[in-house]
N, C-alpha and C positions, 0 to 999 in steps of 0.2 A: 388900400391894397385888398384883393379881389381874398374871400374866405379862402377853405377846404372843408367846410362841411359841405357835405356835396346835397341836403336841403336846400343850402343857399345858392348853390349853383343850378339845380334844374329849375328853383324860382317852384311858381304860379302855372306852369305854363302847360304844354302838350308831356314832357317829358317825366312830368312829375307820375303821373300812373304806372311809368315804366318802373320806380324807384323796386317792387319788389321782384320785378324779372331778372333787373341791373345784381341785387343783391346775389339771388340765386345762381348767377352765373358770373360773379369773380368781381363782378366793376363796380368795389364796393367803396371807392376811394378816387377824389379829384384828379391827382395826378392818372390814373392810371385811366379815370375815364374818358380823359380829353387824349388817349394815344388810339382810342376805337377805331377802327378803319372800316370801309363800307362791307367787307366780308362778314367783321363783326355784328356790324348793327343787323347785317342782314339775317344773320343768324337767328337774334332773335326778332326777327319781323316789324321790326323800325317802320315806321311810312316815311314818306318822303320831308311829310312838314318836321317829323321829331328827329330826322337826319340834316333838315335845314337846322332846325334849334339847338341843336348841340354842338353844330361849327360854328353857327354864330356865337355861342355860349363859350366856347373855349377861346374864339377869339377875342372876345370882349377881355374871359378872366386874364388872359393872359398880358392887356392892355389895364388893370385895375377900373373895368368901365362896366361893371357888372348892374352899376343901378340902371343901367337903361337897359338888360334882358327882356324884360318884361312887354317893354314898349317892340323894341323890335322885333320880338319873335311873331306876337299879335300882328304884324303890317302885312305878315303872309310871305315876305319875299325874300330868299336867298340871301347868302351872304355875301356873292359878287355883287349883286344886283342894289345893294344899300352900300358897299363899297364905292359903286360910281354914280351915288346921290352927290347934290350940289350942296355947297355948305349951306344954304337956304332952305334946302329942305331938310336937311339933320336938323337945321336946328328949328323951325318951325313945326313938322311933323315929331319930332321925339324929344324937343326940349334939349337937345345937346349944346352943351356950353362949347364957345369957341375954342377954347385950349382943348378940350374935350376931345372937337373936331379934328384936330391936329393929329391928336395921338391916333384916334380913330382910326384916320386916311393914312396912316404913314404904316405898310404893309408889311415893313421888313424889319420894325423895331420892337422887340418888346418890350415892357414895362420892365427894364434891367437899368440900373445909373452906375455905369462905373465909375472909380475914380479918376480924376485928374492926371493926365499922362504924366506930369510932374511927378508922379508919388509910382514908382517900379512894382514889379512884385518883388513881397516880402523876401527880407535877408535871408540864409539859409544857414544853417549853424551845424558843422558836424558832429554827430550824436554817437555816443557810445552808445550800441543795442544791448536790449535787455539781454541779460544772460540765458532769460527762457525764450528770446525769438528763434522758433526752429522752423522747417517746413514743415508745411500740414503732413496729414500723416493720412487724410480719409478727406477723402470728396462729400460734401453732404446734398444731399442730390435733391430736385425740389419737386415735391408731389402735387401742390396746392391747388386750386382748379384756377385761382385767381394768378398763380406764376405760370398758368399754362397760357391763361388771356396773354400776360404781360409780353411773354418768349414771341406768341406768334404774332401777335401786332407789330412788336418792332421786327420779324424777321418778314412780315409782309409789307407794299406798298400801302402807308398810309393817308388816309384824304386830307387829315388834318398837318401832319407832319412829314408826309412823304420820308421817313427817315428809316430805315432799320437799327437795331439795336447798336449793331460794329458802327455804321456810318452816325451813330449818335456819340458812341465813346470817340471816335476819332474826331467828332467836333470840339471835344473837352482833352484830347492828345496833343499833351505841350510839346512843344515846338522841335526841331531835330534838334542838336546842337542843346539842346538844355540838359543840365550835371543836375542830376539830385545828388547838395552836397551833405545829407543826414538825413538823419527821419526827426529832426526837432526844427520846427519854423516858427517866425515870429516875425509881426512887422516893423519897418524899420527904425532906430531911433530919435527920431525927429529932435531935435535943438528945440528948448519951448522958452518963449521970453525971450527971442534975441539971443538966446544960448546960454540966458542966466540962470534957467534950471535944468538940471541934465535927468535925460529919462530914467527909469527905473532899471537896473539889470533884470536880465532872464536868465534862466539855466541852459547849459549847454547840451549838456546829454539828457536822451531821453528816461522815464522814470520806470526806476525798475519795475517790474510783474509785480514784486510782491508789496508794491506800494496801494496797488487796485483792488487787488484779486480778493480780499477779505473786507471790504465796506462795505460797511451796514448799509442798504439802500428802499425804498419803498416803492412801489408804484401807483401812483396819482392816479394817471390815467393808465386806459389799455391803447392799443394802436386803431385808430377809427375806422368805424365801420359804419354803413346806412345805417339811420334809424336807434342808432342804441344811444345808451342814457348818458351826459355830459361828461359825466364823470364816477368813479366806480360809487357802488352807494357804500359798501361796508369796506374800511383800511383793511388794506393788504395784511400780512405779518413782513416783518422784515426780512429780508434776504441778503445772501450774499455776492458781491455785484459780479463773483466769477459764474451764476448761474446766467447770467446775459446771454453769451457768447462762449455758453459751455457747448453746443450744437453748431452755431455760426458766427460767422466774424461780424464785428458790431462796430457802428460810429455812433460815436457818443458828444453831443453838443453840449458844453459846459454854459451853460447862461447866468451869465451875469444878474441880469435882473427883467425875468418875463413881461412887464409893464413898459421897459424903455424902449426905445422906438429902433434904437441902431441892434439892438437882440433879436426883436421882434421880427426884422429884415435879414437878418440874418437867416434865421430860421427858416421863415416864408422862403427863400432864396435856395436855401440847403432841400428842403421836404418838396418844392418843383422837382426834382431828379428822382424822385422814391422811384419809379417802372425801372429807372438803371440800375439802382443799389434792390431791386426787388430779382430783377434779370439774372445781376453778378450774385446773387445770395447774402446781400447785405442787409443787416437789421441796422435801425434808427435808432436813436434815442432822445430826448432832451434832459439834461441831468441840470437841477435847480439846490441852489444849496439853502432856499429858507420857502417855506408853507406856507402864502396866504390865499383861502381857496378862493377867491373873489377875483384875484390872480392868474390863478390856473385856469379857470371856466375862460376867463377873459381869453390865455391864450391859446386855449386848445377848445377846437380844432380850428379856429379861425385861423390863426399864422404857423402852427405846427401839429400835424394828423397823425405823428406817430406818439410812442410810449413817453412817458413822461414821469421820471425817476426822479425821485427827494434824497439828496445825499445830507442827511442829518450832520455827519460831523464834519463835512465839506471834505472829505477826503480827496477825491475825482481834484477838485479844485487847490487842495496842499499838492499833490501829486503835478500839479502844471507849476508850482512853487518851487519844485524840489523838496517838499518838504513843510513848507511854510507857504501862507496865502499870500498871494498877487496882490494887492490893494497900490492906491492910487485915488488922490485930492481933487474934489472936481473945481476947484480954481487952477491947481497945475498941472494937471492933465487931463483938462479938457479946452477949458476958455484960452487957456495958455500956449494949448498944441495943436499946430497948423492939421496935423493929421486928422485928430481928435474929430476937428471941425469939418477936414473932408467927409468925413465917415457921414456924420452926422448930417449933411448936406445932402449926401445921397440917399441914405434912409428917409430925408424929410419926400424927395424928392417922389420917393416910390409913394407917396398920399397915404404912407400908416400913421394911424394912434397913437399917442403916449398917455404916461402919468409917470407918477413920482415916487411911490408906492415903493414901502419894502429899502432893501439894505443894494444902495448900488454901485460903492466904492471898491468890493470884491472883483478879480477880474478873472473872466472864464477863456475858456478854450475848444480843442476838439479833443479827440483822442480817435486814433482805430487800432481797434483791439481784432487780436486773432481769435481763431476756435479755440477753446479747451485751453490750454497752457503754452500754448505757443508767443505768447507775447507781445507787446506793445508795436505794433510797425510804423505809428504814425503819430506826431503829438505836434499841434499848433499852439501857442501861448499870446491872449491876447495884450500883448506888449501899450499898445493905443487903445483908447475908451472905442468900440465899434469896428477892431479890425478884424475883418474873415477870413478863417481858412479858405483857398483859393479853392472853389471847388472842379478845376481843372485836375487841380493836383489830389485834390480829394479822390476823384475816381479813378484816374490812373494809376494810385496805390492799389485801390481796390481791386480793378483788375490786373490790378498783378500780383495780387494776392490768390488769384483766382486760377492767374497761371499757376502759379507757387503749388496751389491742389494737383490741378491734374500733372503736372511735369513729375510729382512725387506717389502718383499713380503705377501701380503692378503694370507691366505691358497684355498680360491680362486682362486686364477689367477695363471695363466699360462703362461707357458713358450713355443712358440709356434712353437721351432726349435725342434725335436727331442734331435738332438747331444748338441745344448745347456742345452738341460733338464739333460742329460748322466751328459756331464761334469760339470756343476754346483753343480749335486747331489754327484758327487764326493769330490768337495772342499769343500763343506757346511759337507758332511760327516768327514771327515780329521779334519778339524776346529774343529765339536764338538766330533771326539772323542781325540784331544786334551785337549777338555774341559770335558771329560765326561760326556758326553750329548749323551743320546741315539739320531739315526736318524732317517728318516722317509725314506720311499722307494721312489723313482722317481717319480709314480701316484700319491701319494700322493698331490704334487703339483700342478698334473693337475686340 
């Protein structure tokens, strides 16, 4: 599976000199370098070969085919132009192995393995809401020079993705006809052994505010940037985890165990989207509930490039318990459960890493948490050893968390990004006419 240290991704090559332009001007971070569009590049004066090397580069990471960068970008030629090479010469001129070749040529697939149609998306379980889920009450508006990169990429015609930011949520916009039946999800209970061992129950309702809002937490790492050091050099002091997501609304990945392979893809899977959760004003996290720093380097920023939070007394993770931790036998729920083994199949499948390392009968989750004291909106529990919150329904919370701001916005105030005022007027529009609720026009809000 292709890094996020974005070292590893310019390589050796032409692109690598740009690394302190890229810095100074926002495209400090994988995901968001691979959404550049030729406006961008041109901005800052790109030639032509380090705009061939960077579609090549994004298409390669995006296929986990990152060890041949090097070789291709040196051949000189485009990335159509080695697209309609013969599998003879892939693999004589760049050493590319035959399966290699496959993934290569096949233009419309990423490096994604979903599960087995057999296996639905996860059960849905109606959640009592926390007693603090209220609407926002303030827009937090985003100044950053690198969220001003991320707004106009996706709101302009991209080389690499052709996509704008709406036409990107709308790829992740489950389907009509679909009931969000709670905000508590979990996957389903598999029969393991022939049905001789019954899975573990999960909790029904989601877990109160005041279950989070006061854990001790640390942070590991800071959120990646070019150039800076693996890992913080001097510990944090401890904090408390309502300072997260006292400014903005926060997803928070509860990891099992950062060395297993089905975490690890997880992660990598979830931290691809940061330009959408950067766009909507969503922060990241990975919350780890045991220390081994040999662990963390491993997996940051190689499979996860944002913050990286130690919850010492595993709070985050009693909190996906109800109270008490998740655990689960890895003879009965794993070797024993069909799911277990899909999961695992697919994580092998994406070409990551493992070990063994560390405590990994604990079982994690997600969370998204609101600004300030507004509450839990969203809580996954990983019920199967490797199962992910769907990240369809991950962002379409978010953005509707987002409506949830401005809908509880003064008719007064404004929204002071142009493209924010677009897109927002779109999701607030969408919303009510779900609801049947006539809209208002965009000015309208100014």
């Amino acid at each position: 599976m292709a890094s996020f240290s974005v070292e590893d991704f310019v390589g050796n090559g032409v692109l690598k000199g740009l690394l302190p332009k890229l810095l100074e001007e926002g495209w400090d971070d994988v995901p968001t370098l691979k959404i550049m569009n030729s406006e961008d590049m041109d901005a800052i004066n790109m030639t032509q070969h380090q705009k061939d090397a960077l579609e090549i580069r994004t298409y390669l990471h995006d296929r986990a085919l990152m060890q041949y960068g090097e070789k291709l970008e040196a051949s000189g030629k485009c990335l159509p132009e080695l697209l309609n090479l013969s599998t003879e010469d892939l693999s004589s001129q760049f050493g590319m192995k035959r399966g290699h070749i496959a993934r290569f040529t096949d233009r419309t697939t990423a490096c994604a393995d979903p599960l087995p149609k057999s296996y639905g998306p996860p059960a849905r379980k109606t959640g009592t809401p926390s007693r603090n889920n209220s609407l926002y009450k303030n827009f937090a508006s985003v100044n950053s020079n690198k969220m001003q990169n991320t707004a106009k990429s996706f709101g302009r015609s991209s080389t690499n993705n052709g996509k704008s930011l709406e036409e990107s949520l709308a790829s992740f916009k489950i389907k009509d006809g679909y009931i969000f039946k709670g905000i508590v999800a979990a996957g389903p209970p598999v029969p393991r052994a022939c049905g001789c061992v019954q899975p573990p129950p999960v909790v029904d309702n989601v877990a109160p505010y005041s279950a989070i809002d006061s854990i001790s937490v640390q942070k590991l790492t800071p959120e990646y940037k070019i150039g800076m050091e693996r890992l913080v050099k001097s510990k944090t002091p401890p904090m408390k985890a309502s300072e997260l997501w006292r400014d903005k609304p926060a997803v928070l990945l509860c990891i099992r165990r950062p060395g297993c392979i089905m975490c690890r893809a997880e992660a990598h899977q979830l931290y691809t989207k940061k330009p959408i959760f950067d766009a909507l004003g969503i922060q990241i996290f990975a919350v780890l509930h045991e220390h081994i720093e040999s662990e963390v380097k491993d997996f940051w920023p190689r499979y996860w490039g944002g913050t990286v939070i130690y919850d010492r007394t595993m709070g985050f993770f009693k909190a996906l318990g109800g109270g008490k931790l998740l655990k689960d036998k890895f003879l009965s729920g794993f070797l024993f459960n069909p799911r277990a083994l899909a999961n695992y199949k697919r994580a092998k499948a994406m070409g990551i890493e493992q070990n063994f390392r560390g405590e990994g009968e604990i079982k994690g989750g997600l969370f998204i948490v609101g600004q300030g004291r507004t509450g839990i909106a969203y809580q996954f529990i990983e019920r199967n050893f490797g199962d992910w919150a769907p990240v369809a329904e991950v962002i379409e919370i978010c953005a509707r968390l987002q409506v949830t701001i401005v809908n509880s916005l003064s008719p007064n105030c404004s929204i002071a990004d142009p493209y924010y005022n677009h897109l927002f007027f779109n999701l607030i529009q969408n919303q009510q006419q779900e609801q049947g609720v006539s809209s208002k026009s965009p000015h309208e809000y100014e």
